[in-house]
N, C-alpha and C positions, 0 to 999 in steps of 0.2 A: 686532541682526542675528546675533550671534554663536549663539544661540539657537537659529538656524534647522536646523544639523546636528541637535542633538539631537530638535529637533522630528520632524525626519525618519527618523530612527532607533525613537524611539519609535513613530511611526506606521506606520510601515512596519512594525516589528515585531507592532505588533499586528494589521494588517490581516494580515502573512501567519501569525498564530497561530489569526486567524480562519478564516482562508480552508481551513487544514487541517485545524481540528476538523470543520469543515462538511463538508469530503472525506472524512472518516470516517464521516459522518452520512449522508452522501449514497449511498456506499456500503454500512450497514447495513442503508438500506431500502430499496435498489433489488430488487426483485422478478421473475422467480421464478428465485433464486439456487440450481443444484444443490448440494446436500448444507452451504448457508451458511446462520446466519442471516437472515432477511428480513422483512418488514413479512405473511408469509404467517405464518412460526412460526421452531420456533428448527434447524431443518435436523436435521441430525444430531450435535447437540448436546446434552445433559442440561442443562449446567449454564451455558447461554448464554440469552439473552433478548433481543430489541433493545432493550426500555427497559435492560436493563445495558450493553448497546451503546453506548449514546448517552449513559449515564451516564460510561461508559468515557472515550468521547472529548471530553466537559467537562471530564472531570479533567484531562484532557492540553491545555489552553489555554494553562495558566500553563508550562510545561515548553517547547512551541512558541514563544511569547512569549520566554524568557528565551534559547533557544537562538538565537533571531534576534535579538537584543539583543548577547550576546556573538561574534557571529560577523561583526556586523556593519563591511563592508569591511576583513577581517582576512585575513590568509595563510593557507593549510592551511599549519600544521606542528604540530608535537609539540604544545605548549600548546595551542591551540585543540585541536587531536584529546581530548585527557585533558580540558578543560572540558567539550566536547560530549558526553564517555561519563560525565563524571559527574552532568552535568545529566538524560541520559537515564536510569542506574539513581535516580534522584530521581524522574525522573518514574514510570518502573515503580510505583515504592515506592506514590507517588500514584494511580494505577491500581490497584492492588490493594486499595489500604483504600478505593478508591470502589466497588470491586466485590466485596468483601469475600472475600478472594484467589483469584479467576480472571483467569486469565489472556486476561484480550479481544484487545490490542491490543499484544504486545510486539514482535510483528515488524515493525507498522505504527510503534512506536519508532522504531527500526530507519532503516525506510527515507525514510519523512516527517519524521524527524529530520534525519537527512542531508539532505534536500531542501529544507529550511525553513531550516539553515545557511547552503550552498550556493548559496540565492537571495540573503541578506542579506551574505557575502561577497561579492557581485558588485555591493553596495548596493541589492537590490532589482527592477533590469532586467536581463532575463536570457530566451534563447529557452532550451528545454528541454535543447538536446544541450550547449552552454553549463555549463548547472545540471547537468545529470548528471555532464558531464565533471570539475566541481571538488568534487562530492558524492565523485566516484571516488579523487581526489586524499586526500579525506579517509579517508574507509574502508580505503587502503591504508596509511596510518600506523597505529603500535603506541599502542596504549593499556594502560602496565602496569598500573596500577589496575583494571584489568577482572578480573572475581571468574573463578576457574579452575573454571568448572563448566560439564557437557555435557547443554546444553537438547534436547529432544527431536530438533527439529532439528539441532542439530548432530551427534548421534547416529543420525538418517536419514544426512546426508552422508556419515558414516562408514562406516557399514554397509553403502551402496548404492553407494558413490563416486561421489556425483552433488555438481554444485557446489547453496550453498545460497543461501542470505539474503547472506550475508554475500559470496559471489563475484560476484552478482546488482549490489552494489554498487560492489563493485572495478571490475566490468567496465561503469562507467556504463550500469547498469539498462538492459540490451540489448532486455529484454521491454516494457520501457516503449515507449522510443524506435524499437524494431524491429518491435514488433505491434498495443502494445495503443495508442499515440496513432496513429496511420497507421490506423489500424482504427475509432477510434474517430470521426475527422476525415470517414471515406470512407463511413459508413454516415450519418451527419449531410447529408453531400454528397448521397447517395442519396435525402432524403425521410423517413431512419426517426426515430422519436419520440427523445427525448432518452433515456429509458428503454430501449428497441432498441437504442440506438446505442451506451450503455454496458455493456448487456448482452453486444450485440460483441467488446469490448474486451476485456470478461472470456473471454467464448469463447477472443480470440486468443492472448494470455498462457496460457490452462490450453488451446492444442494441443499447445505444448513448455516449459514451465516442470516442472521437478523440483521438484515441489510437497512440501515437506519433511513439511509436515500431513497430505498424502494419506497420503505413505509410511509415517508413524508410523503410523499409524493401518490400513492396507489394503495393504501392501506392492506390489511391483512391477504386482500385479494392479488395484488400485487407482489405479495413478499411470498406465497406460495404460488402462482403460476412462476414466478423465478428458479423455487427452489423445485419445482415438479419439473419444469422446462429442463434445467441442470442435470437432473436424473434420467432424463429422458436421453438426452445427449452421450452421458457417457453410460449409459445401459445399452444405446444403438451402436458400442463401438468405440465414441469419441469422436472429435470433430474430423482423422483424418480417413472416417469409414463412410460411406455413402450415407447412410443409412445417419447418424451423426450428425451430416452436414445438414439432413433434412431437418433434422430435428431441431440444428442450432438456428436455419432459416424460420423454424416455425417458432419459438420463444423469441428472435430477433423482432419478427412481426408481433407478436402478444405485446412484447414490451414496450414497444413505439405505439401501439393502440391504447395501453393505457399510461402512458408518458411515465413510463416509471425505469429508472435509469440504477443499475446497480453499483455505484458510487463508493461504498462500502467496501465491497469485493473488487473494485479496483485497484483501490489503494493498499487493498492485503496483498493484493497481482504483484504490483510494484515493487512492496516490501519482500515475497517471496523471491522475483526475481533476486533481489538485492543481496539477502541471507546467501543464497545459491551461487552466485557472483564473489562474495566473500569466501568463503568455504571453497572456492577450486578458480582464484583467480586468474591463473594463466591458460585455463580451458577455453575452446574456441565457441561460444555461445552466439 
C-alpha cells in the first residue's frame, strides 16, 4: 500500500505532461490563425513550420513530466521556484537542439510551465482560478539562477511599458481566466465547432493582451490593428458567423502585411486549452 503515493504522483505527472504537449499540439494546428503558424502554412514566419511545432512540443514532455513530478503537493517557495527555473532553461535547451535553435515554444515554457506545476502542487485537482492563483504565487518568487539577459519580449515591455509574459503570470493569467476560458466555454454553449470555439478564445485574449511578439515585431501599430482586428471578429459573431470569418480573413491579411505574429496570445491559447483539459478531463474535446 505504501506504493500507492508514488504510484500517483507518477501518474498524474505523466498524464498532466501529456495533456500539455497535446495543448501545444492542439494549438499549432488549429486553423486559420492570423499571422501564426497553422495546419494552412507557417504565418508570418520564415523559420517556423508546424512539423517543427510539434516537434517542439515532444521535446517538451520530459521537462513537463519532471516539473510535475518535483512540484508535486509541495509549497511555492524559494526551492521549488529555482527547481522549476531550472528544469525550465533544461528544457529550453531541449527545444532548441530539437528544433535546431529556434525558438518555438519559450514563452509557452513559461506559462505551461507554471501551470503544469501549479496543478501538481494542489496534487492534481484543481479548478482553473485555483491553479492560476498558486501558478501566481510561484511566478512572484525570485529565481537568482535566472541568466541576466533581455529576451525580445522583455525588451517590448521595456520600450512600450506595457506588462509581459511574466506579469501575465504574477497577476494569475487575467487573459486566461478573464477572456479566453469564459469565451471559450460561451461559444461551445452557443453550438460552435470545437475549432470556432478555440478560435474565439484566441480572438478574446488578442482584444487586450500586450502581445510582446506583436510589438517586437510591428510596434504599437501592429499591437492595435491585432487588438481592433480581435474585436472586429468577435463583434461580427465570431469566427463560426459569416460575417466573422470575414473579418478573421481581413486581420489574417493585416498581419502577414505587417509580419507581425501574435506569439503571446498563443501561448495563453495553449495554456487555456490546458487549464480546460484539466478541470473536466474525461470530456470529449
Amino acid at each position: 500500500m505504501k506504493l500507492l503515493p508514488q504510484i500517483q504522483v507518477e501518474g498524474g505527472a505523466e498524464w498532466l505532461a501529456r495533456t500539455a504537449t497535446q495543448c501545444l499540439i492542439d494549438e499549432a494546428r488549429l486553423s486559420p490563425k492570423p499571422g501564426l503558424v497553422d495546419s494552412r502554412g507557417n504565418g508570418a514566419h520564415l523559420d517556423l513550420t508546424l512539423a517543427l511545432m510539434e516537434r517542439s512540443a515532444h521535446s517538451l514532455t520530459p521537462t513537463f513530466q519532471a516539473l510535475a513530478q518535483q512540484s508535486w503537493q509541495r509549497p511555492a517557495d524559494i526551492a521549488l521556484r529555482q527547481t522549476i527555473g531550472r528544469l525550465g532553461r533544461e528544457g529550453e535547451q531541449q527545444m532548441m537542439a530539437a528544433t535546431g535553435g529556434v525558438n518555438t515554444h519559450r514563452g509557452a515554457i513559461w506559462a505551461l510551465g507554471l501551470l503544469v506545476s501549479a496543478v501538481a502542487m494542489l496534487g492534481g485537482d484543481a479548478k482553473p482560478q485555483t491553479i492560476a492563483m498558486r501558478a501566481a504565487e510561484l511566478a512572484k518568487l525570485p529565481d537568482d539562477a535566472a541568466p541576466k539577459v533581455f529576451s525580445k519580449g522583455l525588451r517590448a515591455t521595456h520600450r512600450y511599458r506595457v506588462p509581459g509574459a511574466r506579469e501575465e503570470a504574477q497577476q494569475a493569467f487575467p487573459h486566461i481566466l478573464q477572456q479566453a476560458l469564459p469565451q471559450l466555454r460561451l461559444s461551445r454553449l452557443n453550438g460552435s465547432s470545437e475549432t470556432h470555439s478555440r478560435l474565439d478564445a484566441l480572438m478574446a485574449i488578442m482584444t487586450s493582451l500586450t502581445d510582446t511578439c506583436v510589438l517586437s515585431r510591428a510596434g504599437m501599430e501592429g499591437l492595435e490593428t491585432m487588438q481592433d482586428g480581435a474585436r472586429a471578429v468577435l463583434n461580427a459573431g465570431g469566427t463560426a458567423a459569416p460575417e466573422g470569418q470575414r473579418a478573421l480573413a481581413v486581420l489574417d491579411r493585416q498581419m502577414l502585411a505587417l509580419n507581425a505574429s501574435p506569439g503571446g496570445a498563443a501561448d495563453l491559447l495553449a495554456a487555456t486549452l490546458f487549464l480546460d483539459r484539466v478541470e473536466t478531463p474525461y470530456s470529449k474535446h
